[in-house]
C-alpha positions in Angstrom: 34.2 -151.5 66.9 34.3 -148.3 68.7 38.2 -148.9 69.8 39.3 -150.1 66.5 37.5 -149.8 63.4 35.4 -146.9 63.0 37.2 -144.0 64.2 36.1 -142.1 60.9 32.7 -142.0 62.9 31.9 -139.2 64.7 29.7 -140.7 67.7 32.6 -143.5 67.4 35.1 -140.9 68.5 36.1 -140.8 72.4 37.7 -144.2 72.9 37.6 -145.8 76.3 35.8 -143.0 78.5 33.2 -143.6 75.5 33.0 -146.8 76.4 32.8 -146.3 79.8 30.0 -143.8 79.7 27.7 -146.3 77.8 28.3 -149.0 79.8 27.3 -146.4 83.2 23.8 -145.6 80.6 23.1 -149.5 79.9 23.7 -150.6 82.9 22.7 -147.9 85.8 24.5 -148.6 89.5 27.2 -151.0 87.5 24.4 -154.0 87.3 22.0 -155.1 84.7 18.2 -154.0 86.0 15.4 -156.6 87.0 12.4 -155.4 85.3 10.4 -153.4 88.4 14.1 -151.9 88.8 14.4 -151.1 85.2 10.7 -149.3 85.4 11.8 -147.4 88.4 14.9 -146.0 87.3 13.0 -145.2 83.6 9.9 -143.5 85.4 12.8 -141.6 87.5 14.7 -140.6 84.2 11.0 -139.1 83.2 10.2 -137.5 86.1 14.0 -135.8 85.5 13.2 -134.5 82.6 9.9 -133.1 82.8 9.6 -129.2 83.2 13.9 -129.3 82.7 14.9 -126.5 80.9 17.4 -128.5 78.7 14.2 -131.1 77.7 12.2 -127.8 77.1 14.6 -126.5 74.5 15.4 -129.6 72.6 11.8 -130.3 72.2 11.1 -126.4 70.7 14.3 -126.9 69.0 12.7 -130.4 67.2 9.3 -128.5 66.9 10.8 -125.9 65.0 12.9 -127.8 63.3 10.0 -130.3 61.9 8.1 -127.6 61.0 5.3 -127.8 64.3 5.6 -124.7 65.4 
């Protein structure tokens, strides 16, 4: 779909290197995850993004945005 069809699409747009990134995000170290692997690498991910100055601006950005603020 994302190679042939739905080019029109925005998030569609990017081809192969597209494709290649999303495979890297689904399946991380080129294998799918047993589950304590899977929990690992997603408490890793979290730990990543707390106190990161990137997390900290998208979430004022969403507060603001949603009216929390």
């Amino acid at each position: 779909m994302m190679l042939m069809g739905q080019s029109d699409l925005p998030c569609f747009v990017g081809g192969r290197e597209l494709l290649r990134t999303l495979k890297e995000r689904l399946f991380p170290g080129g294998k799918r995850l047993d589950a304590a692997d899977a929990r690992r690498h997603c408490d890793g991910l979290i730990a990543e993004s707390l106190n990161n100055w990137r997390t900290r601006c998208y979430d004022n950005f969403q507060y603001c945005v949603q009216g929390i603020l």
